[in-house]
Z-matrix of the N, CA and C atoms (Angstrom, degrees):
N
C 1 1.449
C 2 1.536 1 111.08
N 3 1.285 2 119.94 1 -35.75
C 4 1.231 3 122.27 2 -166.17
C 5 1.681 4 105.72 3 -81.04
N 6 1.419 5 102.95 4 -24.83
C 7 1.604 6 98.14 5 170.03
C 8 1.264 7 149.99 6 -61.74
N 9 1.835 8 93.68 7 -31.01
C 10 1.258 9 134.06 8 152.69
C 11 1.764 10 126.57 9 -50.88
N 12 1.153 11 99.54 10 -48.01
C 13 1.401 12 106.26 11 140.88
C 14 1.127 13 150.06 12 -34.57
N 15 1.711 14 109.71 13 -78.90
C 16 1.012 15 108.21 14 167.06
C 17 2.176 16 122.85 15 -54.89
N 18 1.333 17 105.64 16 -40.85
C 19 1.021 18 102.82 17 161.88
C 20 1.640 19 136.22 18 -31.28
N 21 1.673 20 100.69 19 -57.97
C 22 1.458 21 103.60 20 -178.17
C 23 1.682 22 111.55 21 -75.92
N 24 1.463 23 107.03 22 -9.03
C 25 1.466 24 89.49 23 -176.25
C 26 1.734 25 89.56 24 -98.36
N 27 1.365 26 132.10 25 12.19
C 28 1.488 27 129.68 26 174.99
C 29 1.476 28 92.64 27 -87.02
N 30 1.195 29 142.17 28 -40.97
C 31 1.765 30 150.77 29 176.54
C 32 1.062 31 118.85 30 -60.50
N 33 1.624 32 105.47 31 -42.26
C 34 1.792 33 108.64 32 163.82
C 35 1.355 34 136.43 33 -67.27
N 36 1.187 35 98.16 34 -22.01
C 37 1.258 36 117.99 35 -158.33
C 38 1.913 37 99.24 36 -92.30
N 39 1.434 38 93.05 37 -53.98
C 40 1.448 39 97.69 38 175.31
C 41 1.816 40 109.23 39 -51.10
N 42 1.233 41 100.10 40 -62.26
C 43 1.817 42 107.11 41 -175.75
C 44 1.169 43 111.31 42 -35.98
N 45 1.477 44 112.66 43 -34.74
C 46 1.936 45 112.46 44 -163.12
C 47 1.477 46 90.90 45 -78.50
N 48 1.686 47 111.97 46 -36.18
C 49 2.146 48 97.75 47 -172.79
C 50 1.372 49 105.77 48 -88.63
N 51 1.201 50 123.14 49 12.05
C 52 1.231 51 107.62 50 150.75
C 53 1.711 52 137.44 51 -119.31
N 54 1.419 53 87.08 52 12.25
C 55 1.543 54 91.01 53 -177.01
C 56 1.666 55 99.35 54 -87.94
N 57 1.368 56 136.34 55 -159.39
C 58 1.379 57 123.72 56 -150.94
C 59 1.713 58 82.41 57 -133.38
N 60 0.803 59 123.54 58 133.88
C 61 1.815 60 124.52 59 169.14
C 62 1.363 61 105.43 60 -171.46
N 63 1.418 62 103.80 61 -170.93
C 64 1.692 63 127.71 62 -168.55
C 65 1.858 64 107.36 63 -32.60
N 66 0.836 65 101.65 64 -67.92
C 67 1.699 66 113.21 65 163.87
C 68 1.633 67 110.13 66 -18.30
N 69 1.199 68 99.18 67 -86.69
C 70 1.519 69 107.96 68 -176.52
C 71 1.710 70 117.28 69 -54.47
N 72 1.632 71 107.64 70 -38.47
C 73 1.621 72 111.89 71 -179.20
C 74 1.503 73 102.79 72 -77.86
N 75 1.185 74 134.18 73 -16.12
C 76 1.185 75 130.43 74 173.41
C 77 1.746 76 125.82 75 -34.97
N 78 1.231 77 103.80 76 -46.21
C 79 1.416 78 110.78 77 -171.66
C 80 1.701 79 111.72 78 -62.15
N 81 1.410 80 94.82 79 -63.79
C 82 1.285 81 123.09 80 -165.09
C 83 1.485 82 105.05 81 -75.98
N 84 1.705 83 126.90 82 -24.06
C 85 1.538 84 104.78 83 154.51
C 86 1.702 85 129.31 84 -98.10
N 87 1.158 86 98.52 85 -3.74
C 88 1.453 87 107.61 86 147.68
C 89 1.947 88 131.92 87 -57.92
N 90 1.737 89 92.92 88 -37.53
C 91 1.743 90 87.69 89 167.13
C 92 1.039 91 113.76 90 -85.54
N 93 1.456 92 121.52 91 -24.87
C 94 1.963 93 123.60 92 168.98
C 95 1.579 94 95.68 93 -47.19
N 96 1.085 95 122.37 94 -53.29
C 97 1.780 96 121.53 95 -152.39
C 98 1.226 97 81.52 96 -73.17
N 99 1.703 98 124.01 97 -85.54
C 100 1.920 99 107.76 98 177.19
C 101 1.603 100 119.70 99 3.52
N 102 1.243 101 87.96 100 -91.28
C 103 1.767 102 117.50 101 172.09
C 104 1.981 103 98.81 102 1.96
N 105 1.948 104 82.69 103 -78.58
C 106 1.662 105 84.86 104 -173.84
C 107 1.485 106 134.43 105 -62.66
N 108 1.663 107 100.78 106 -27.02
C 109 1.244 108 110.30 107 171.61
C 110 0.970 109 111.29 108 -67.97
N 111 1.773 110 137.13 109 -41.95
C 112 1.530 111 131.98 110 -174.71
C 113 1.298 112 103.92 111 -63.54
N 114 1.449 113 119.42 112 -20.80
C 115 1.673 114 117.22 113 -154.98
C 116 1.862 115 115.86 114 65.65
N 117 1.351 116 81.68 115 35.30
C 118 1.952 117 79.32 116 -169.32
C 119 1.747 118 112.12 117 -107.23
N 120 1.521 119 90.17 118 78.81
C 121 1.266 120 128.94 119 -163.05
C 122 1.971 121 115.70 120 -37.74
N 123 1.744 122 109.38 121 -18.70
C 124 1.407 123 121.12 122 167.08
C 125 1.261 124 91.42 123 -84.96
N 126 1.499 125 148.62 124 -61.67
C 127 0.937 126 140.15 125 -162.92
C 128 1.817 127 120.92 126 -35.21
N 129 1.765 128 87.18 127 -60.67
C 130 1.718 129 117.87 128 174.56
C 131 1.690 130 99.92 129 -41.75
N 132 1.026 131 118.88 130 -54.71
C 133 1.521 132 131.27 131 -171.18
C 134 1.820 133 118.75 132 -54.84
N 135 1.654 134 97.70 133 -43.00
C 136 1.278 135 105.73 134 -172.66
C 137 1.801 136 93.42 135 -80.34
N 138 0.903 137 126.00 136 -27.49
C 139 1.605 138 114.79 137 -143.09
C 140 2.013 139 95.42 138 -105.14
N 141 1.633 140 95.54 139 23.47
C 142 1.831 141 93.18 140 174.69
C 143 1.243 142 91.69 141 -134.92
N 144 1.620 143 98.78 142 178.09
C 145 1.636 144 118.93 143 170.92
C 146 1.552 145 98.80 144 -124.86
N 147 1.482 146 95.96 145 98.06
C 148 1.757 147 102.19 146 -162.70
C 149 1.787 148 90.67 147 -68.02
N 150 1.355 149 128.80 148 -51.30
C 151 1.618 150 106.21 149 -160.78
C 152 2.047 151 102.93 150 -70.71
N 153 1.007 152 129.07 151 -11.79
C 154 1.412 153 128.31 152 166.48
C 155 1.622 154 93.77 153 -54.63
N 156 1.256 155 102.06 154 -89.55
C 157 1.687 156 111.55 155 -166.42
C 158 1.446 157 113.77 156 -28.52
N 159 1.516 158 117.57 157 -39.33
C 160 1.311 159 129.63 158 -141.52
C 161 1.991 160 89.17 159 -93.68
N 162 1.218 161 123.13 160 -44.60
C 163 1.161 162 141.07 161 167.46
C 164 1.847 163 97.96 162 -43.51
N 165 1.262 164 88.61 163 -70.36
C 166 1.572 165 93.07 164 -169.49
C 167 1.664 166 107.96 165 -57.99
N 168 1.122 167 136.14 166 -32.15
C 169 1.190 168 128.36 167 -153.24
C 170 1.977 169 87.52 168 -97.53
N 171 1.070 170 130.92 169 -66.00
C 172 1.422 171 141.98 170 145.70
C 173 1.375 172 103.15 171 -2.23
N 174 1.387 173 152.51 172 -68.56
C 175 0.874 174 160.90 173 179.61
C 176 1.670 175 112.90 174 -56.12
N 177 1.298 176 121.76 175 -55.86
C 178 1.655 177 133.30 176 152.32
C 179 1.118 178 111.83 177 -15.04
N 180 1.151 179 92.92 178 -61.88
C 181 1.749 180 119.92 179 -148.74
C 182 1.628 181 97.55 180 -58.13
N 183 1.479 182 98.64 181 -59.08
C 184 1.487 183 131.50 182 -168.44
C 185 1.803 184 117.11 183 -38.78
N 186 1.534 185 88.32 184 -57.72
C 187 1.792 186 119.02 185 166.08
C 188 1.356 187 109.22 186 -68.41
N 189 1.107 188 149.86 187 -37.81
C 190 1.036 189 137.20 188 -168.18
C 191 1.629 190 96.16 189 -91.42
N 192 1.628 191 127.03 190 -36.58
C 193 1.498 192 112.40 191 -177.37
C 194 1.469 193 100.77 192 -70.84
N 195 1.201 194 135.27 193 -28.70
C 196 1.349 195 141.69 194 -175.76
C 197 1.759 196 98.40 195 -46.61
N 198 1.171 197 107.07 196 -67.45
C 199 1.717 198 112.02 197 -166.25
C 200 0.960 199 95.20 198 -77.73
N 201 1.630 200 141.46 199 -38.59
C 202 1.512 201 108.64 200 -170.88
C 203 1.762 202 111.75 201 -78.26
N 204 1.192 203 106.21 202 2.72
C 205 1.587 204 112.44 203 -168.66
C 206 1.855 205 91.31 204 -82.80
N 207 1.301 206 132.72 205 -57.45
C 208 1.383 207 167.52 206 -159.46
C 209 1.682 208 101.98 207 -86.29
N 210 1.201 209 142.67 208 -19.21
C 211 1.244 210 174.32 209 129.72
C 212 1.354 211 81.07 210 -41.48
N 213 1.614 212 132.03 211 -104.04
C 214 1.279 213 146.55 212 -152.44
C 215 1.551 214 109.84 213 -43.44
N 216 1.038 215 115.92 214 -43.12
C 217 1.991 216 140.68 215 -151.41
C 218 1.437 217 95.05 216 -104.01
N 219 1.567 218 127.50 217 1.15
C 220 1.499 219 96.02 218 159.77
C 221 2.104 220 94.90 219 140.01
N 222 1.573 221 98.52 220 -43.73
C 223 1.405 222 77.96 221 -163.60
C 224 1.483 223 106.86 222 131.87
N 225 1.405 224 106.86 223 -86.68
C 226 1.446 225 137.75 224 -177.36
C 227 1.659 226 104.83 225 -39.26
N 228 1.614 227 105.30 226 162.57
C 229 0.991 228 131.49 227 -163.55
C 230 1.762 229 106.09 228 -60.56
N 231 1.567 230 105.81 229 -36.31
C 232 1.745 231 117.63 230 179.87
C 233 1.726 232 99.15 231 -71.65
N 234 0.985 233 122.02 232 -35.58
C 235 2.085 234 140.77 233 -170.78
C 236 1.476 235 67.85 234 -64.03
N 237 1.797 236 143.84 235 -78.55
C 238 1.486 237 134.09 236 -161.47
C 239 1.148 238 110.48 237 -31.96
N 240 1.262 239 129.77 238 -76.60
C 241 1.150 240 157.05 239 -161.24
C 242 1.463 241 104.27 240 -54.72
N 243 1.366 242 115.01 241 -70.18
C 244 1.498 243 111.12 242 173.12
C 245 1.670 244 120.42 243 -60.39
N 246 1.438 245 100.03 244 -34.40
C 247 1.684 246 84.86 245 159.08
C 248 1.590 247 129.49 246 -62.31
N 249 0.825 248 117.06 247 -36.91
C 250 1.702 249 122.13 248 168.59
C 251 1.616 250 117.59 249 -54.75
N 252 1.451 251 99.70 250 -63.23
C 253 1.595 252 103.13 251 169.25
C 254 1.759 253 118.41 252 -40.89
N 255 1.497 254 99.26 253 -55.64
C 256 1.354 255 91.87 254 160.34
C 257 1.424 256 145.12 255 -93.64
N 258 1.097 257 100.68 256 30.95
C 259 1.568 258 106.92 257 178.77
C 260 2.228 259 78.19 258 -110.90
N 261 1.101 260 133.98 259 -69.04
C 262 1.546 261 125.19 260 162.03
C 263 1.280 262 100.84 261 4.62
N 264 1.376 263 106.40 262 -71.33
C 265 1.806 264 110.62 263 -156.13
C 266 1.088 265 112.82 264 -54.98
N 267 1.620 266 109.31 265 -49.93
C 268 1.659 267 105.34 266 175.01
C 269 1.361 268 132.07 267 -89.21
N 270 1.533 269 102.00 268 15.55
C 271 1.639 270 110.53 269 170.91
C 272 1.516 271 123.41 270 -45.20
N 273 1.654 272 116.29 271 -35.15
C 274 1.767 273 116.23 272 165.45
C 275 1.723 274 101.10 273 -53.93
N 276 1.284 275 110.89 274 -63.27
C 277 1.297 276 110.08 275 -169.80
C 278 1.407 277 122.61 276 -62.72
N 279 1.353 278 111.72 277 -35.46
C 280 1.856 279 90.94 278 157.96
C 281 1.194 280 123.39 279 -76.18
N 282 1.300 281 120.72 280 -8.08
C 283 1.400 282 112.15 281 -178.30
C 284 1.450 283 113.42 282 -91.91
N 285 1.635 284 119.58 283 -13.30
C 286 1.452 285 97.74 284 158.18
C 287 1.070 286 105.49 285 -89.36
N 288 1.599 287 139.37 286 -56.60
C 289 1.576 288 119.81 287 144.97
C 290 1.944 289 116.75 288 44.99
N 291 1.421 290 77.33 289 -87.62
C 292 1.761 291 100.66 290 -166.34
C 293 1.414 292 89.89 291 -52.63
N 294 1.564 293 106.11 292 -77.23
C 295 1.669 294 123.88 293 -174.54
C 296 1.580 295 102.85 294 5.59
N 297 1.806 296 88.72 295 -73.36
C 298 1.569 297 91.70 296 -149.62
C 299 1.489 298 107.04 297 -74.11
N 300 1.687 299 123.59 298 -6.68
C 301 1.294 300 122.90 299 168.69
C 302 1.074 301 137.42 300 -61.91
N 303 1.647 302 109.05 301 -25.55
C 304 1.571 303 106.72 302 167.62
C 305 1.430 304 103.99 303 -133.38
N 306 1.749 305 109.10 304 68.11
C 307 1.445 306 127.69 305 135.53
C 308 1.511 307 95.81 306 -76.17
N 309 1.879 308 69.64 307 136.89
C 310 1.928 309 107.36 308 175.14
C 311 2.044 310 112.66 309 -40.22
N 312 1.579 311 91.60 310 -42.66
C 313 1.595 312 84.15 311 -163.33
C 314 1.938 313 101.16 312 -81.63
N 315 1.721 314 124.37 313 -18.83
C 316 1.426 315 132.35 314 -175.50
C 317 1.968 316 90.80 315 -74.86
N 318 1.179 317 117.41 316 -45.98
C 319 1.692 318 106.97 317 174.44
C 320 1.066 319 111.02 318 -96.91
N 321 1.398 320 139.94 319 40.80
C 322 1.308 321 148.09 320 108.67
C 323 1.318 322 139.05 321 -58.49
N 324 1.639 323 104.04 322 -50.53
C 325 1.146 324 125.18 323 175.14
C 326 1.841 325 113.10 324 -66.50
N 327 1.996 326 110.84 325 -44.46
C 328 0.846 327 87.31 326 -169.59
C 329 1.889 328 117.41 327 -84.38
N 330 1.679 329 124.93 328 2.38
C 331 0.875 330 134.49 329 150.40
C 332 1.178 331 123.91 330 -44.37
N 333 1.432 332 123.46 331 -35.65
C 334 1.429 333 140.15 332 -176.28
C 335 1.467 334 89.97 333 -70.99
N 336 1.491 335 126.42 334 -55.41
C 337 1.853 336 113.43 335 -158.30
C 338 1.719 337 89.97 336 -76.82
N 339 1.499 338 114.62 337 -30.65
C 340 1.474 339 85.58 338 -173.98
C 341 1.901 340 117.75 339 -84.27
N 342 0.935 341 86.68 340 26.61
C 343 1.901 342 88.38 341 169.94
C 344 1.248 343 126.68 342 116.65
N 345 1.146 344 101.73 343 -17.02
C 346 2.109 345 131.03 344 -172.27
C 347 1.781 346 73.91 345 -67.93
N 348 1.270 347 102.85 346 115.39
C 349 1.833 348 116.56 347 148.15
C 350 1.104 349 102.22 348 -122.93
N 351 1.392 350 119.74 349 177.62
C 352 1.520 351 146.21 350 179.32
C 353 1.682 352 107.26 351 -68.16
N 354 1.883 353 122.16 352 -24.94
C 355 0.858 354 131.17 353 -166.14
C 356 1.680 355 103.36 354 -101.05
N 357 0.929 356 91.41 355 -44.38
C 358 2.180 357 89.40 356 163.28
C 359 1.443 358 127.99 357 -20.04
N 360 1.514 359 106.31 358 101.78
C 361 1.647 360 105.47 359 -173.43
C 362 1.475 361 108.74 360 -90.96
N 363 1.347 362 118.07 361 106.97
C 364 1.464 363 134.19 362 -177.95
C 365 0.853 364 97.60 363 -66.45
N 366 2.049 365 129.41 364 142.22
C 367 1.533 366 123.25 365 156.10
C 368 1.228 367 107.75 366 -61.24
N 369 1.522 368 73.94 367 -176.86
C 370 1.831 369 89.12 368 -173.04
C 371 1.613 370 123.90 369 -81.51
N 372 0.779 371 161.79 370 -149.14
C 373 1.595 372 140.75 371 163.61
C 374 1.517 373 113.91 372 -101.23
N 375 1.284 374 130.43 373 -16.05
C 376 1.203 375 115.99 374 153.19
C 377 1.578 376 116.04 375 -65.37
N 378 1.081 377 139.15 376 -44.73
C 379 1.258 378 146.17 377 151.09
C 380 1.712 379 105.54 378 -33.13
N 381 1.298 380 123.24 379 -51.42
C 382 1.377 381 109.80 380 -159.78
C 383 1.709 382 96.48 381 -80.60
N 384 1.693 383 107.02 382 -26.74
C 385 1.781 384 92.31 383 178.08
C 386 1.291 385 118.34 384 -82.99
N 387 1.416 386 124.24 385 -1.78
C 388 1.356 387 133.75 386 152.21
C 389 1.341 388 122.43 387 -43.96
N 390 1.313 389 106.35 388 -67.43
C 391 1.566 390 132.01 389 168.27
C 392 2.025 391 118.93 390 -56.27
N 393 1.182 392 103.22 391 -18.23
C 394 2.118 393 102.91 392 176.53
C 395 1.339 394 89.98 393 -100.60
N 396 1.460 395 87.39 394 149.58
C 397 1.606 396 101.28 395 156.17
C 398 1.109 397 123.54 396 -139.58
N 399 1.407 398 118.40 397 169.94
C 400 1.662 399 124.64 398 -120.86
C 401 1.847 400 92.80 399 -117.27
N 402 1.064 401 120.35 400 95.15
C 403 1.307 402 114.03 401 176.25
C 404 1.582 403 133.06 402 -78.37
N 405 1.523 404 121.44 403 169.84
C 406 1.496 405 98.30 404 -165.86
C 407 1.510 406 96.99 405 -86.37
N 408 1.486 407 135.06 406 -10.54
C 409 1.237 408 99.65 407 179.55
C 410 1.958 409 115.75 408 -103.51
N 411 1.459 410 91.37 409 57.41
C 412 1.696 411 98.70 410 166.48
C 413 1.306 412 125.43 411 97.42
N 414 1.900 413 104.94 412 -22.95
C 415 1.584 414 116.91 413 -169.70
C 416 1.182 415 100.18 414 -105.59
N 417 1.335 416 111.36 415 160.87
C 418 1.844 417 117.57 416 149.79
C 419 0.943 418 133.60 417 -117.86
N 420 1.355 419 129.91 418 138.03
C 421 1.459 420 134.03 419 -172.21
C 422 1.687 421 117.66 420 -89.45
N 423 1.374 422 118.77 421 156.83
C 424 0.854 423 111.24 422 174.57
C 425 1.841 424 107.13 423 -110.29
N 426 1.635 425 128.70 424 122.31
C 427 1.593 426 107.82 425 -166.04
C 428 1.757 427 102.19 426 -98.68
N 429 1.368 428 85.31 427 167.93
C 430 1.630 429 89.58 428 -177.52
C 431 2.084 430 104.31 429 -75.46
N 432 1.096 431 104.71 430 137.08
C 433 1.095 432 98.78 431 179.76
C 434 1.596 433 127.48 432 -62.19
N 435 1.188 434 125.55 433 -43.52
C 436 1.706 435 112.42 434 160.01
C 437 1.150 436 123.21 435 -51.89
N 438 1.411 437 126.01 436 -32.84
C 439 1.523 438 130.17 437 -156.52
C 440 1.640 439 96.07 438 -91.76
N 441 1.395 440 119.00 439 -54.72
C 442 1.608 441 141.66 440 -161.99
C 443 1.655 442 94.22 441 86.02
N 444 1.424 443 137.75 442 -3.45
C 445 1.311 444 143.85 443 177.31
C 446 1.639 445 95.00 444 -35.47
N 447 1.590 446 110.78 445 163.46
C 448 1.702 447 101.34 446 150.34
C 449 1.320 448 124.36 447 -141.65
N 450 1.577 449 97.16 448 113.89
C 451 1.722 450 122.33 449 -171.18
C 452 1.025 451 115.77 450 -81.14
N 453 1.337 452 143.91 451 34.29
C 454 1.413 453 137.56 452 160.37
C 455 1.818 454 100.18 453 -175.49
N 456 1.511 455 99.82 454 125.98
C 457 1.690 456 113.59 455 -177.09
C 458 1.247 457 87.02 456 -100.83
N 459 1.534 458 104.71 457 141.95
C 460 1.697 459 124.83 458 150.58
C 461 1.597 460 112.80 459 -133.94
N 462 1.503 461 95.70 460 108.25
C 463 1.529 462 99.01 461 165.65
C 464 1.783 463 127.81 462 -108.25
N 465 1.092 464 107.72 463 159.25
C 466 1.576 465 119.52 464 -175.20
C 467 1.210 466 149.93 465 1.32
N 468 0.801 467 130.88 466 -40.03
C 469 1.954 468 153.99 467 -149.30
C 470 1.298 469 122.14 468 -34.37
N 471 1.135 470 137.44 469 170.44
C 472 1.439 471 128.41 470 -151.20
C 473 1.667 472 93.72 471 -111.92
N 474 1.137 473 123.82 472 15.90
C 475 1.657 474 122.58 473 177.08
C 476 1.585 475 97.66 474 -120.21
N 477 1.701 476 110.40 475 -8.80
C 478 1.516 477 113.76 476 175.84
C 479 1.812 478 108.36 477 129.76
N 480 1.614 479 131.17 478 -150.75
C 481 0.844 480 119.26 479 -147.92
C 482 2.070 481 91.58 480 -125.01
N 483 1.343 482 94.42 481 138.87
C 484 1.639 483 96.08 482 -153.10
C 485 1.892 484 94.00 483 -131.01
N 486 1.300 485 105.21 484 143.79
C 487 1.646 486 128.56 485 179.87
C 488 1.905 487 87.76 486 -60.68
N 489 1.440 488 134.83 487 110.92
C 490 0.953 489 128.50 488 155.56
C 491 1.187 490 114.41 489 -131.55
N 492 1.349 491 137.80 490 40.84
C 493 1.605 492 145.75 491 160.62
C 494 1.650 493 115.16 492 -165.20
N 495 1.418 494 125.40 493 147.59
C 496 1.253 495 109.47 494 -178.63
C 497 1.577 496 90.71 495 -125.00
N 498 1.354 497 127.66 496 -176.44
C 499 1.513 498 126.67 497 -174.56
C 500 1.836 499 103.40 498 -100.67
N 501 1.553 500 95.24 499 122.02
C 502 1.478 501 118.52 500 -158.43
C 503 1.488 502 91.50 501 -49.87
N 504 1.465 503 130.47 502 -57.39
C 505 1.255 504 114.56 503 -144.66
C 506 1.706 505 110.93 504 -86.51
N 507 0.989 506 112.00 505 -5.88
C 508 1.477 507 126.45 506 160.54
C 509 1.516 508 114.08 507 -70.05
N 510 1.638 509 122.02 508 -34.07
C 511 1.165 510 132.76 509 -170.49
C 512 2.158 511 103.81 510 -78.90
N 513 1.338 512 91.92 511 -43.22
C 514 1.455 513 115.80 512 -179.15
C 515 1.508 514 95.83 513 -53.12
N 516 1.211 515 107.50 514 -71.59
C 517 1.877 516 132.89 515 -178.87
C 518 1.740 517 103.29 516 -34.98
N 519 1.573 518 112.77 517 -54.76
C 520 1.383 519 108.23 518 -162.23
C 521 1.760 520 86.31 519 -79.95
N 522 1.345 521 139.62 520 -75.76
C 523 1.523 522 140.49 521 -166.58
C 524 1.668 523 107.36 522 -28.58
N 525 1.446 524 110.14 523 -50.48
C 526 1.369 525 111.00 524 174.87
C 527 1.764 526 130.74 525 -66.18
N 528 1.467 527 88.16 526 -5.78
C 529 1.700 528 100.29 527 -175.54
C 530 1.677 529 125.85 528 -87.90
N 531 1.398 530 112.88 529 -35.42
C 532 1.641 531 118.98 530 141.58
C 533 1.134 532 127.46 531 -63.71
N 534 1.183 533 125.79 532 13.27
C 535 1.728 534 141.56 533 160.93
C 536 1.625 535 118.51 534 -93.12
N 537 1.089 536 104.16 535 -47.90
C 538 1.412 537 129.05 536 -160.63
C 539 1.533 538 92.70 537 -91.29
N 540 1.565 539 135.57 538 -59.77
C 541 1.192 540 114.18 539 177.23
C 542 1.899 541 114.99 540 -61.35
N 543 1.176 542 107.17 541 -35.50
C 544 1.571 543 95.40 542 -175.57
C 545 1.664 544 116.96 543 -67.18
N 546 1.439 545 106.82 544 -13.63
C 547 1.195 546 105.98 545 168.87
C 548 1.466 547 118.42 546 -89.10
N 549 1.039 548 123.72 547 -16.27
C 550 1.637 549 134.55 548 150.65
C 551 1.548 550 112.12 549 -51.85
N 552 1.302 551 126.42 550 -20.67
C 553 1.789 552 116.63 551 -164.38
C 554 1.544 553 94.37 552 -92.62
């Protein structure tokens, strides 16, 4: 009986070092975080999956012009409809929109307001694979530390482990925030 044992915990053990998690993404989202902190704007570039992000952020964009268009027009079921149509129309325009939103040096900068300086002592990468967690569909997140939320996805790729999701309602929060101040002036 006891062999059996030891066996299955020899199967477990193996499966966990070879499945892909915090461990392994460690390296490679540790030089993304570098990256932003250096401001080393090729770095920023290599360490995403710009048409993921760009999709995802494009898509935000899209839904939120939808309802505020449909919002504007009444409400009603036709306000749906015409919000969509026009959120369509301006699909070129959010999509360069997005583009230029997650240039290397604009998610540099905004790393910079959220606290990322040049002087920021990053753990070490056992520490940083401590800190991700390992989700069931393949990626790991990294969470914000007050919240435990998780604000930045990195999944797989065959050049290594790449920024391909950011946390929607933060994304919602920042798109809606050059709206909201210009309607303040």
């Amino acid at each position: 009986m006891r062999k059996f044992v030891w066996i299955g915990l020899f199967f477990a053990l193996s499966g966990c070092a070879t499945a892909p998690g915090p461990l392994d993404a460690s390296a490679d989202v540790r030089a993304f975080i570098i990256a932003l902190r250096d401001r080393d704007l090729p770095g920023i570039e290599a360490g995403m999956d710009r048409p993921a992000l760009q999709a995802q952020v494009t898509g935000i964009a899209r839904a939120m012009a939808a309802n505020e268009i449909a919002k504007r027009t009444g409400g009603g079921e036709g306000s749906q409809i015409l919000g969509i149509l026009g959120a369509d129309l301006a699909n070129p325009l959010l999509e360069r929109l997005s583009k230029q939103a997650l240039e290397p040096a604009i998610l540099a900068d905004l790393s910079r307001r959220a606290g990322l300086t040049p002087q920021t002592v990053l753990p070490s990468r056992t520490a940083t694979s401590i800190g991700l967690k390992r989700l069931a569909d393949g990626r790991v997140c990294a969470p914000d530390p007050q919240t435990k939320a998780c604000i930045l996805y990195f999944g797989r790729y065959p050049s290594g482990w790449k920024l391909n999701g950011l946390d929607e309602a933060a994304l919602r929060g920042r798109l809606t925030a050059p709206a909201a101040s210009k309607a303040r002036r």
